[in-house]
C-alpha positions as CSV (number, residue, x, y, z in Angstrom):
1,X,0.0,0.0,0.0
2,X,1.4,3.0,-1.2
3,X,-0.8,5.2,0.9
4,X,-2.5,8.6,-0.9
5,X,0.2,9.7,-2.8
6,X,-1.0,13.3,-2.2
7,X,2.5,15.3,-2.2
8,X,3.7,13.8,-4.9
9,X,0.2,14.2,-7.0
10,X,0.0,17.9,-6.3
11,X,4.1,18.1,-7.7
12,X,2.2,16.7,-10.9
13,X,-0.8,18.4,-10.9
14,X,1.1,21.7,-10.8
15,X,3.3,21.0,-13.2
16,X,0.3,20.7,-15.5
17,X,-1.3,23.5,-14.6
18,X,1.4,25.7,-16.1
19,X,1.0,23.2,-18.9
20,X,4.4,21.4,-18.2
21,X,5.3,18.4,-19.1
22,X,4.2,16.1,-16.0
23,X,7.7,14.0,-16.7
24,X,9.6,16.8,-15.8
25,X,8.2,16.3,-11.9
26,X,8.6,12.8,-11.9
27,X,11.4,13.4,-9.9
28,X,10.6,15.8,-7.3
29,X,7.0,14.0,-6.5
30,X,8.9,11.3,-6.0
31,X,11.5,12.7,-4.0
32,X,8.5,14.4,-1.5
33,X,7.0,11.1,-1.1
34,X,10.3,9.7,0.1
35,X,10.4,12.5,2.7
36,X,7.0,12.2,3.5
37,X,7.9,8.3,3.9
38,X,10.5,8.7,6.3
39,X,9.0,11.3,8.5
40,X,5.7,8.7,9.0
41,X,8.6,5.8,9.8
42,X,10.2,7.5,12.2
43,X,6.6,8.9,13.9
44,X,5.5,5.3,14.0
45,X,8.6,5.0,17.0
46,X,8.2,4.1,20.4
47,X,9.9,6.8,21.3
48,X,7.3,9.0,19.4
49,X,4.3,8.4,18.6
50,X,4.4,4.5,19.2
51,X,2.0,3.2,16.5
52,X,1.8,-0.5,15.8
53,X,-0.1,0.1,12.5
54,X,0.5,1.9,8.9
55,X,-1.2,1.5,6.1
56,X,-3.0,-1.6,7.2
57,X,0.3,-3.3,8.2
58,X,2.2,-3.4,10.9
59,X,4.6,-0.4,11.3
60,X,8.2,-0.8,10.0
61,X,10.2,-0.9,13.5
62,X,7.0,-3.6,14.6
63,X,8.1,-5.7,11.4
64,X,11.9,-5.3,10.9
65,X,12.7,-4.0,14.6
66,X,13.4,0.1,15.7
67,X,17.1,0.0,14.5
68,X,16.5,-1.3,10.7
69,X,13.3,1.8,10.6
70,X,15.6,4.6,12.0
71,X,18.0,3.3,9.3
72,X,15.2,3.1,6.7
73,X,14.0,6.5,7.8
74,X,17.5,7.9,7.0
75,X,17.9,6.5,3.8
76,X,15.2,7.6,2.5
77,X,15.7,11.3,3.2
78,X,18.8,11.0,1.9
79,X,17.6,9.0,-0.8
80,X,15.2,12.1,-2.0
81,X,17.5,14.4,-2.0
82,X,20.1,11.9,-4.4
83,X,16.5,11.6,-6.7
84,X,16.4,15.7,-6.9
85,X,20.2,15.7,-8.0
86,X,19.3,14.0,-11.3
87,X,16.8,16.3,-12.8
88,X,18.3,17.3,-15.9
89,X,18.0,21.2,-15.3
90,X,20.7,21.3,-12.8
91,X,20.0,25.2,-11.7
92,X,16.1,23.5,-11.2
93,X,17.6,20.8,-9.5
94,X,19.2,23.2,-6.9
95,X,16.0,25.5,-6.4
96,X,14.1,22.0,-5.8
97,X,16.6,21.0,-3.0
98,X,16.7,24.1,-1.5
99,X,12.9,24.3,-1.1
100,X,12.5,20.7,-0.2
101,X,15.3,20.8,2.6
102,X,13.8,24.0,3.9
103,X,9.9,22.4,4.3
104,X,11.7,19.4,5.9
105,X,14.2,20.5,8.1
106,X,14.0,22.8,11.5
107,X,11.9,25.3,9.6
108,X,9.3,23.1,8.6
109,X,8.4,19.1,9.6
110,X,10.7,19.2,11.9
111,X,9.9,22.5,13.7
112,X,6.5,21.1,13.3
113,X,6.5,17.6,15.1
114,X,9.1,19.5,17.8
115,X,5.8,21.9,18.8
116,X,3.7,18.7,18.8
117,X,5.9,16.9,21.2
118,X,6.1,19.9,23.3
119,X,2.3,20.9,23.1
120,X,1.7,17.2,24.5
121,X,3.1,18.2,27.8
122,X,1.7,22.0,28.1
123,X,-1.8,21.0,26.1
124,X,-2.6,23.9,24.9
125,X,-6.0,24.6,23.1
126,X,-4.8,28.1,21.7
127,X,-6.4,28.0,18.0
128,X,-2.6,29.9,17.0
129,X,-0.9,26.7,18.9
130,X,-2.3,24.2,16.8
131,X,-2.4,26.5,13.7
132,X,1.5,26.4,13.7
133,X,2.1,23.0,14.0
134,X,-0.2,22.2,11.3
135,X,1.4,24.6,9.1
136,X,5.0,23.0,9.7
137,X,4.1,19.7,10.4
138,X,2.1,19.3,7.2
139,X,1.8,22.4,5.7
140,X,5.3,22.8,4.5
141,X,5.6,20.0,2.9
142,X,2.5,20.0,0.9
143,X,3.7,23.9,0.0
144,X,7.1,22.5,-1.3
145,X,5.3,19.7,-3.0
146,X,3.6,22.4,-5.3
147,X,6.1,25.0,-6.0
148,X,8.5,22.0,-7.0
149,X,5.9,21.0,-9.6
150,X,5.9,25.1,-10.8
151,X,9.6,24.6,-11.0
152,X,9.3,21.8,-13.3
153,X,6.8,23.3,-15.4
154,X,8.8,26.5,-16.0
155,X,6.2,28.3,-13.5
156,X,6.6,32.0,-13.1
157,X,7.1,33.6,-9.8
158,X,3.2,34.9,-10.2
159,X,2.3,31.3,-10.2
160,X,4.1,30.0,-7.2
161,X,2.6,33.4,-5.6
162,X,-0.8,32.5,-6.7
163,X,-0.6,29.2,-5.5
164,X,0.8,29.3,-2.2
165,X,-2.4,30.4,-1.3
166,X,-3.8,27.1,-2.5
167,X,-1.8,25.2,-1.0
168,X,-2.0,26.8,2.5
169,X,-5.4,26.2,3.1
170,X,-5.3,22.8,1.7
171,X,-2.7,21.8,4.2
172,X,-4.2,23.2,7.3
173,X,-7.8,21.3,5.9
174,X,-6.4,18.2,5.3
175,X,-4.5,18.3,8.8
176,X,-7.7,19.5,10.6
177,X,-9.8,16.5,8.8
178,X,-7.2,14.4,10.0
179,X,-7.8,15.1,13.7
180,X,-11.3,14.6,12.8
181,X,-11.0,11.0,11.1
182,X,-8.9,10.1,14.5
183,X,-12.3,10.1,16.7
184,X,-14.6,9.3,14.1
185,X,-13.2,6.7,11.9
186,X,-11.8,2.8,12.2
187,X,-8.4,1.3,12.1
188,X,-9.5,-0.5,9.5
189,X,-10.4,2.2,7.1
190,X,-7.8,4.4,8.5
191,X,-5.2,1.7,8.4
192,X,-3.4,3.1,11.7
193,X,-4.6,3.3,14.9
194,X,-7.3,6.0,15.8
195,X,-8.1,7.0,19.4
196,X,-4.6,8.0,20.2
197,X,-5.4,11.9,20.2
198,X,-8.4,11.3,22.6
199,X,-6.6,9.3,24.4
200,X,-3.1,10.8,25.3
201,X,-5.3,13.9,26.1
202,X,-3.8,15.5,22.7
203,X,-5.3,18.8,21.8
204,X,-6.5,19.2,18.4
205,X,-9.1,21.7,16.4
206,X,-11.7,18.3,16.6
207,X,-11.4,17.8,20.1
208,X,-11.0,21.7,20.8
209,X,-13.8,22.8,18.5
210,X,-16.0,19.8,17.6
211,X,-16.4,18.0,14.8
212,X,-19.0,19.9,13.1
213,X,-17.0,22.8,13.5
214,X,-13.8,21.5,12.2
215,X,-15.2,19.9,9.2
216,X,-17.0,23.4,8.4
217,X,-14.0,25.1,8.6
218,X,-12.6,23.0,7.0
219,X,-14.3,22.8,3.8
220,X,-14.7,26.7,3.8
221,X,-10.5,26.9,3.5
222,X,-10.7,24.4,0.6
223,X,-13.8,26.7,-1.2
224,X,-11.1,29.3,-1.1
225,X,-8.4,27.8,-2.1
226,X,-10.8,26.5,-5.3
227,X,-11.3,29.9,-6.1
228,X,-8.4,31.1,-6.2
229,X,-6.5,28.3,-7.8
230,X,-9.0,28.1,-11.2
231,X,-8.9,32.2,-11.2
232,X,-5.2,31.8,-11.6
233,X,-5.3,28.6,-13.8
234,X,-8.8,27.8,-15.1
235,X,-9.5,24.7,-16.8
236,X,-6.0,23.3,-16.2
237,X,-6.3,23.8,-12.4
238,X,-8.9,21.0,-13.0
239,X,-7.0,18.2,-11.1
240,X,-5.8,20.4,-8.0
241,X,-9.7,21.2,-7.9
242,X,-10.1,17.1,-7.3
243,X,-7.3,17.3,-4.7
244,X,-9.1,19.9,-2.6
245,X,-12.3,18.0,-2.5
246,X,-11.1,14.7,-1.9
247,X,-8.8,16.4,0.8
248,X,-12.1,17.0,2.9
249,X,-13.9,14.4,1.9
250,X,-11.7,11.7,2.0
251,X,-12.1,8.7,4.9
252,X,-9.1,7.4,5.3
């Protein structure tokens, strides 16, 4: 199981939109999935999150043992940024390592899961709390995901500009639906444990402002984020219009 492929579809989709060639991001959507791969390999460690359960199997350290999955973690970071060295536009190449370290490192994911860890202990319910470590935790690396797509498809600086906005509100929605899907949904359709955030006591805009609430919100960022994406790239925005809707509606 592959899991969504998200990242790596809005590197595509973007691409398009500027009517690139989608080859030309082969490279970087995969090289944000491999990011995206590790991070959720090392979250699945006892000495984070602890989860016995991805993607309807058990977690890598559960089947090969927590040594092998820090390893695997590692090599796949490294492994992305390796994938982004062969694009064949080498100044492209830079720009898309640049932005993919930055959304992954201390600015980004990792600042991200850092406030998590420490919000655990202080649980705070301040709306700006949480709003930050979605915006780093998951937020970043969606953003990168679609400005290396631009890159690809020879994307002007108006249409990264144009479509950071996008990609904002479509990375806080699909990180607020996730904290909804935790008290709502299975294992089994999740295909990792659910609970945990009720649980561990774990603040989040669900158990802070409701469900209702949270998916209302949620699907009033993705309206806007629709409008502005097809007012920048009409018919061709066509796919990132999917990805918003299936970003709030999805179930697992």
């Amino acid at each position: 199981n592959g899991g969504k492929r998200l990242r790596g579809i809005i590197a595509l989709a973007f691409c398009e939109a500027v009517s690139g060639d989608y080859k030309e991001a082969i490279i970087p959507s995969c090289a944000v999935e491999m990011v995206h791969s590790y991070s959720l390999v090392h979250d699945d460690l006892p000495i984070m999150d602890d989860d016995d359960y991805r993607r309807g199997k058990p977690s890598c350290h559960v089947r090969y043992g927590e040594a092998t999955a820090l390893l695997a973690g590692d090599g796949l970071l490294t492994l992305a940024f390796e994938h982004l060295s062969k694009m064949s536009d080498v100044q492209k190449s830079a720009e898309c390592v640049r932005i993919l370290a930055s959304a992954s490192g201390h600015r980004g994911m990792i600042l991200g899961q850092q406030l998590d860890i420490e919000n655990d202990n202080k649980r705070s319910e301040n709306v700006s709390d949480l709003l930050k470590i979605y915006k780093n935790k998951t937020g970043k690396l969606i953003s990168a995901a679609g400005c290396m797509g631009l890159i690809a498809g020879n994307g002007s600086a108006e249409d990264r500009l144009a479509s950071s906005y996008y990609l904002d509100k479509i990375g806080l929605a699909f990180q607020i639906i996730d904290g909804v899907l935790d008290v709502t949904s299975t294992t089994e359709t999740m295909g990792k444990p659910v609970g945990s955030d009720v649980k561990n006591d774990k603040p989040t805009f669900a158990t802070v402002y409701g469900i209702e609430e949270s998916i209302r919100y949620s699907k009033s960022l993705v309206s806007k984020a629709k409008e502005k994406i097809f007012e920048r790239f009409g018919e061709k925005s066509y796919t990132l219009l999917v990805i918003a809707d299936k970003v709030v509606n999805r179930v697992n």
